[in-house]
C-alpha positions, 0 to 999 in steps of 0.5 A, spaced: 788 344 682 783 338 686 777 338 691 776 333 695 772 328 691 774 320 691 777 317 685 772 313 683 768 320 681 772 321 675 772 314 673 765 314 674 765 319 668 769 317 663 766 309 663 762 311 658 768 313 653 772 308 656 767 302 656 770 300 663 764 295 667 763 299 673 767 294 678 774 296 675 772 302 678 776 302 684 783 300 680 788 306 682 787 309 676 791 316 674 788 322 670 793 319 664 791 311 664 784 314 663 784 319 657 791 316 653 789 319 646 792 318 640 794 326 639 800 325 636 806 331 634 803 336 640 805 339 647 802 345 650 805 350 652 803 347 659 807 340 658 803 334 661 808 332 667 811 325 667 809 324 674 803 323 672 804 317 668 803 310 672 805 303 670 801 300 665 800 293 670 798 297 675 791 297 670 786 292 670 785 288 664 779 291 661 782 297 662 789 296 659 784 294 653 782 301 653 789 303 652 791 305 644 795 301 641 801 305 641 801 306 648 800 297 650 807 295 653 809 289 653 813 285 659 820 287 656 817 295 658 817 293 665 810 296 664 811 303 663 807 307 659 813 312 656 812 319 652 812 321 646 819 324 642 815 330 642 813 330 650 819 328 652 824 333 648 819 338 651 819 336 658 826 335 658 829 342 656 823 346 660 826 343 666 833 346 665 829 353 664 831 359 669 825 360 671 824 353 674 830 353 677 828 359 681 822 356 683 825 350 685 831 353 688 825 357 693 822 352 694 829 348 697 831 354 701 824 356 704 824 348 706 831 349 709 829 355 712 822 353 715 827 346 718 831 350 721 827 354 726 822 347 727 827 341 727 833 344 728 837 339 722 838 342 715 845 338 714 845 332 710 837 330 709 834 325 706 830 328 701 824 324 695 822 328 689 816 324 688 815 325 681 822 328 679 821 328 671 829 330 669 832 331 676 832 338 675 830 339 684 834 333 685 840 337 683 839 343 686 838 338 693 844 335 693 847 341 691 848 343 698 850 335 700 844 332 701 842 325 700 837 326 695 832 321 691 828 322 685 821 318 683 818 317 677 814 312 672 817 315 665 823 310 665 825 316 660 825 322 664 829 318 669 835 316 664 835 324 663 836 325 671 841 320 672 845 322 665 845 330 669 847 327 675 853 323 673 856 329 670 854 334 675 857 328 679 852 327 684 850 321 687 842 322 687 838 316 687 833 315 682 828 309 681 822 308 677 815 308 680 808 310 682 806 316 687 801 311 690 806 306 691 814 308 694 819 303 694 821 306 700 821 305 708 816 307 714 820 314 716 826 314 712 825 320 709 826 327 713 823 332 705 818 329 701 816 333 695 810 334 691 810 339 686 803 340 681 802 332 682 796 332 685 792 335 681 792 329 674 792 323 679 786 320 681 789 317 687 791 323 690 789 321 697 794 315 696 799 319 694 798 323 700 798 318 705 804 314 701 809 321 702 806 321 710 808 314 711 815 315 708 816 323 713 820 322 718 817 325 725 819 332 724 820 332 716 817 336 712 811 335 706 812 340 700 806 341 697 804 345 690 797 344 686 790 348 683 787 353 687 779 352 687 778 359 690 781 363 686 777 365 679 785 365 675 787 359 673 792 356 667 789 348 667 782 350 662 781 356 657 775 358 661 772 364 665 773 362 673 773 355 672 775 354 679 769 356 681 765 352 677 760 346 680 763 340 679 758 337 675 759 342 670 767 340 671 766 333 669 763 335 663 768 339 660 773 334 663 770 330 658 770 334 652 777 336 653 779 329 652 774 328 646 771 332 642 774 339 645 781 338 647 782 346 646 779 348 652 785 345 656 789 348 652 790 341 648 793 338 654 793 331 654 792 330 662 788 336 664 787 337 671 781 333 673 782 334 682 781 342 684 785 344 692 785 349 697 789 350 702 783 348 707 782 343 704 789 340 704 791 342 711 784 339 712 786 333 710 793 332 713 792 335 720 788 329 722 794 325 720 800 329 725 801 335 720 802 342 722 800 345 717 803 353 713 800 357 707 804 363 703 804 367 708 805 363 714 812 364 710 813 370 708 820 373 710 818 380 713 825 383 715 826 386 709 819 389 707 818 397 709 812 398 714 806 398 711 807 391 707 809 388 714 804 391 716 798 387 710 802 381 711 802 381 719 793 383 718 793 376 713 796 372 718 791 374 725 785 376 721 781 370 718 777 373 713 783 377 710 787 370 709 782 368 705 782 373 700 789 373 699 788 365 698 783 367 693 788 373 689 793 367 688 791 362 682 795 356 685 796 352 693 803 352 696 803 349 702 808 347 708 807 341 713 811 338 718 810 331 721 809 332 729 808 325 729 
């Protein structure tokens, strides 16, 4: 759900929507301080993520300007930019839903797993879920007695996760903040998880490097976004968005906050940054990471032959690789800290 171009690309694109002087550019914006919009009494089926709002005094005057009026806070708001009563109802039961609560729960057991042969410790871990929402992935990690804590900017969304928490009765820490600003110490975290995040922040590189600070050696990033190699894609209702330039990109970015929210399926923060596995391992390889795709993770035991088999191909032979990365619509990615 991102390439690799800086932050300021983007913001250089809507100044003229957002009337910003080009100096404010290199405040840490999110997608969502850029294009808040008055759109009120609809969510898309695609609910806009929580994790992508940021702290309103994290803009610069001008650009807090720039903001609707429903959307200013006041210092009695801690400078949180909330949800909507619609957004909030929405996010709030979809993460309660089986299918996110499979996803995370394999999420959590391939991490375990992959901890297990590398690190050698799966028992009482440190765990951030950076962008928590209403907990759901926190829960299922201290489920298994981890120490586990939830971030996220929507004061809303964490009153949710600390109200399921209380009556699980689990002890889960959870703080209101940004992704590109973690209220936690060098290497005290043994997981850091980054779940479709990315792709609606700016920042990202910010994001990226605050989750590397705060990894342990030996801990493990969990990071899922947008694909730019494959054609498939969910964020825009357009054929083979992925691959278009990012000159056309930027043009339909801006009509889809303007005049033609309908071709991002009327989502109010739609997916300004495109990734691929090679971009992101590119990236973090450099920092100290080992990095790991879908195959590198795939449980061969139970497969008959001819499937261990394809997979086995995927893993020695490059180019096959790369195909399978451009058959599949989003990037998961694995990576440990070595140092």
């Amino acid at each position: 759900m991102n390439t690799d171009r800086q932050a300021h690309t983007w913001q250089a694109n809507v100044m003229c929507r957002l009337e910003i002087a080009p100096k404010h550019s290199a405040d840490h914006l999110t997608i969502v301080s850029l294009l808040l919009r008055k759109r009120q009494g609809f969510v898309s089926e695609q609910a806009p993520s929580s994790r992508n709002l940021v702290p309103a005094t994290h803009l610069s005057r001008n650009a807090q300007k720039c903001l609707p009026t429903e959307e200013k806070r006041s210092p009695q708001d801690h400078g949180i930019i909330r949800p909507t009563s619609v957004f909030f109802d929405y996010y709030s039961q979809q993460s309660l839903s089986p299918a996110t609560i499979e996803r995370f729960t394999r999420v959590r057991d391939q991490a375990l797993a992959l901890l297990a042969t590398t690190a050698g410790r799966t028992s009482r871990l440190e765990v951030l879920d950076i962008g928590c929402g209403a907990g759901t992935q926190c829960r299922l990690w201290a489920q298994l007695g981890h120490h586990v804590h939830g971030l996220d900017v929507n004061a809303s969304l964490i009153e949710v996760a600390r109200q399921r928490g209380r009556e699980e009765q689990f002890e889960i820490e959870f703080n209101i903040g940004s992704a590109t600003d973690l209220p936690y110490a060098n290497e005290s975290m043994d997981v850091a998880l980054v779940p479709e995040l990315l792709e609606h922040v700016c920042d990202w590189q910010s994001c990226l490097n605050e989750a590397v600070r705060v990894l342990k050696p030996g801990g493990l990033l969990y990071l899922s976004t947008t694909n730019c190699l494959c054609p498939v894609q969910e964020e825009f209702d357009l054929p083979m968005y992925s691959w278009y330039p990012g000159f056309v990109k930027r043009r339909f970015e801006h009509l889809a906050v303007t005049t033609r929210p309908e071709i991002a399926n009327d989502a109010k923060y739609p997916a300004v940054n495109w990734f691929s596995v090679y971009s992101l391992s590119a990236y973090l390889k450099p920092r100290g990471f080992r990095c790991l795709d879908r195959f590198d993770l795939i449980d061969t035991d139970q497969m008959g032959t001819l499937q261990r088999l394809t997979v086995n191909m995927a893993r020695m032979i490059p180019p096959l690789r790369f195909a399978g990365q451009v058959l599949t619509p989003w990037t998961v990615l694995f990576a440990i800290k070595e140092r």
